[in-house]
C-alpha positions, -999 to 999 in steps of 0.1 A, spaced: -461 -118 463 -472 -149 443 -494 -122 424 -471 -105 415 -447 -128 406 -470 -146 385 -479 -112 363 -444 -111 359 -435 -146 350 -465 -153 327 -450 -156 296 -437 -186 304 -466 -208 305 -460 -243 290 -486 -244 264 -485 -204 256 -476 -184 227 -476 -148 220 -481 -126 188 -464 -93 190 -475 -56 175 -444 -31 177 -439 5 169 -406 20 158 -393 48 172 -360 66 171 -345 92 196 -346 129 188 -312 131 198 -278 112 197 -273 112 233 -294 112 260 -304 95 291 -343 100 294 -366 97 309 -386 81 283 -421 75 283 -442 52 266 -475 34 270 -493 6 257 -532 2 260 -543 -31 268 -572 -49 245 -580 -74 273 -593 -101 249 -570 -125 256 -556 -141 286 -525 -125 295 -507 -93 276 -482 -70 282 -447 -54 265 -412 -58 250 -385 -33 243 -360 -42 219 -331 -16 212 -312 -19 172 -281 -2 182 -244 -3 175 -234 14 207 -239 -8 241 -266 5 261 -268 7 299 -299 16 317 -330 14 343 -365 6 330 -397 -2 348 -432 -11 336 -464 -1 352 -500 -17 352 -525 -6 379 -511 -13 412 -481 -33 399 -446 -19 395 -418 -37 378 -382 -30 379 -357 -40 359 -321 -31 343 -307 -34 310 -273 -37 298 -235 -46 318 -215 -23 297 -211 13 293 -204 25 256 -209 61 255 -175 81 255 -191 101 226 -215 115 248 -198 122 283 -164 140 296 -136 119 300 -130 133 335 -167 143 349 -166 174 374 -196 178 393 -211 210 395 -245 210 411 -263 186 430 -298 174 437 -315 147 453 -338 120 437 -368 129 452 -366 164 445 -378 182 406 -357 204 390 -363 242 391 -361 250 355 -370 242 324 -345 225 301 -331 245 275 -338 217 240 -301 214 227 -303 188 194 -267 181 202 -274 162 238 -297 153 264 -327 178 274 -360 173 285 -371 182 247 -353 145 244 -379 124 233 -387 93 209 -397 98 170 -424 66 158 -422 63 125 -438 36 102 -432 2 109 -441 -29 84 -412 -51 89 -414 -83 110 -433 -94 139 -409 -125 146 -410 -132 179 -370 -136 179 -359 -99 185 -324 -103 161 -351 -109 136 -358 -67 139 -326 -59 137 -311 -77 113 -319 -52 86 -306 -28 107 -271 -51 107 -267 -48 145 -275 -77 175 -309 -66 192 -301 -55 230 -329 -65 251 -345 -35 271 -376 -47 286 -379 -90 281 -420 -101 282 -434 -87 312 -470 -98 307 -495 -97 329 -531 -117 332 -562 -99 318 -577 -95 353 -550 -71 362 -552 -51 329 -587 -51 318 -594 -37 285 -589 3 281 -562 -1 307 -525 14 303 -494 -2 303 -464 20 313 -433 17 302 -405 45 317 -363 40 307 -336 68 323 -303 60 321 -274 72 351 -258 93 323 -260 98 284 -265 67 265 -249 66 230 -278 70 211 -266 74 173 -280 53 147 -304 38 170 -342 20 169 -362 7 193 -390 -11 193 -418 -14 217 -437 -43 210 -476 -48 226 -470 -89 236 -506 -107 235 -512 -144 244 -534 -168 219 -549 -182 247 -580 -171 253 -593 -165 291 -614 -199 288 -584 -213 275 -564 -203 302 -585 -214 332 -589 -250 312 -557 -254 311 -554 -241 349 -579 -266 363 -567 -295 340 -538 -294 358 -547 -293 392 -571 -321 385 -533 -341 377 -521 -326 404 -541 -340 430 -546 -372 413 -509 -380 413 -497 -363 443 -457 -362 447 -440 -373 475 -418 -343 493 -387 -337 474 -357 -350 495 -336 -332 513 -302 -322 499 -277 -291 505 -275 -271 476 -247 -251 465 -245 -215 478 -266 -196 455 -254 -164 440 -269 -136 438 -269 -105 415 -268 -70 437 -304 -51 436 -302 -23 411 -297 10 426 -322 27 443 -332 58 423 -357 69 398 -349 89 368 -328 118 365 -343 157 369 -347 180 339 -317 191 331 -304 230 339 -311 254 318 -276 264 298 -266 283 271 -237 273 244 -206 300 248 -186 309 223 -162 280 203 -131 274 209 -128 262 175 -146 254 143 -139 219 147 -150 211 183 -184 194 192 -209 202 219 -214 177 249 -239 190 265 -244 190 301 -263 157 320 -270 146 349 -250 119 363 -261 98 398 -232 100 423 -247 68 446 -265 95 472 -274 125 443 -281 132 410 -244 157 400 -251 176 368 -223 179 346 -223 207 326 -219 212 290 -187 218 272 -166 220 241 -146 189 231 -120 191 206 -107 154 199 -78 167 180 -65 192 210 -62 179 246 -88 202 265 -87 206 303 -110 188 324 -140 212 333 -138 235 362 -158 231 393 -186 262 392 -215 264 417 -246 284 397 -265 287 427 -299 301 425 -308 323 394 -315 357 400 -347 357 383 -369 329 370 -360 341 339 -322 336 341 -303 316 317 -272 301 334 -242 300 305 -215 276 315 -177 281 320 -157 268 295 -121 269 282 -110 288 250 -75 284 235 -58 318 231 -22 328 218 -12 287 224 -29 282 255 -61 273 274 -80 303 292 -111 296 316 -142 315 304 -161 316 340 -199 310 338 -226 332 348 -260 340 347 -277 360 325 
């Protein structure tokens, strides 16, 4: 455990500072929920690296992330508030389920107008600054930087040069995803390895030469503690679906996500949302299995005809 803690909590030696060597990217589409993937190879010159993701975004982001090196895993989330109305039904209906553990059956069907497993992130050019304050990316950008992944460095022993650092986000439904940049940023200490063990062995040299007595004893306040992040990787890849017709020329696609019910991931399918009209909630529809591998599953949807709403029942085809 202190090993691990230690890869974790290395960016905050004393005497230690870091530079920093990003990449921008921006998503392929304006909602979506991942999972994305990215790694980081490590250069193992120095005596500690590792990464930082910093989202540029005007919507809120809420989220899961976790960072691999080796044999360490390190899991974190991001974000308290949820800011994606834009992106989800107002009143969710479940219409299929599946566990966490268990892949999804079909390939997603890439829909530029929400999430699908053709989501991905776009780099692009990056010559801006390497500040190590992260509102320093995102000023020019005129949004407060929202921190994804904060400095999870680890020493060069446990990431030897060549190695990859692996950085995965998912989100428990569509984050709002519009006019966003993120940055992941390769984090490298000055301090050389010789440096590092100096430094080490200078101070246990103090250490034992001015031993301190044992801290007295004294109740401390009860301490509080956050609740653990949910248990549960990233979502499948979505269900395959197919746009029906319109309702209207001026409604927008929502496409269909998966959304974690505390036991199961629920996919929600895709529908039509017309801000200006008040559309019914979704229906509840089990696709079940397709009849052939081949089979595209086209969701129910409601159309307005002669001044009211009719239900449009899904199907395979």
């Amino acid at each position: 455990m202190s090993r691990f803690l230690w890869a974790v909590l290395a960016a905050a030696g004393c005497s230690n500072s870091f530079t920093y060597k990003s990449q921008q990217l921006v998503p392929s589409t304006p909602c979506g929920q991942g999972p994305y993937d990215f790694t980081v190879t490590a250069d193992g010159k120095m005596a500690s690296e590792g990464v930082e993701v910093v989202a540029c975004a005007p919507h809120l982001l809420v989220g899961h992330a976790e960072v691999t090196a080796t044999a360490f895993d390190v899991p974190m989330t991001f974000g308290d508030k949820l800011d994606n109305a834009r992106c989800v039904a107002g009143n969710a209906t479940v219409v299929a389920t599946q566990s966490a553990s268990s892949p999804a059956s079909t390939p997603a069907h890439a829909d530029g107008g929400g999430t699908s497993a053709a989501s991905a992130f776009v780099e692009q050019p990056y010559s801006g600054s390497e500040s190590p304050f992260e509102d320093d990316l995102c000023k020019p950008y005129g949004v407060p930087a929202q921190i994804v992944v904060r400095d999870v460095t680890f020493p060069t022993d446990m990431v030897p040069a060549g190695s990859r650092m692996h950085v995965r986000i998912w989100s428990d439904a569509p984050n709002d995803l519009e006019r966003a940049v993120f940055f992941v940023r390769h984090v490298t200490s000055t301090q050389t390895k010789a440096e590092a063990q100096a430094e080490a062995a200078k101070a246990e040299r103090e250490a034992a030469a001015h031993p301190q007595p044992p801290p007295k004893h004294v109740d401390a306040p009860p301490r509080q503690v956050d609740a653990p992040p949910p248990d549960h990787g990233p979502p499948p890849a979505p269900i395959v679906e197919e746009r029906p017709t319109p309702p209207d020329a001026g409604a927008t696609w929502i496409a269909g996500y998966w959304t974690w019910t505390g036991g199961s991931w629920g996919w929600v399918a895709g529908f039509w949302r017309d801000d200006r009209v008040a559309t019914p909630a979704p229906r509840v529809e089990m696709p079940g299995a397709p009849p052939a591998t081949t089979a595209v599953w086209i969701v129910g949807g409601w159309q307005h005809r002669a001044g009211t709403w009719v239900w449009i029942r899904g199907r395979w085809r």
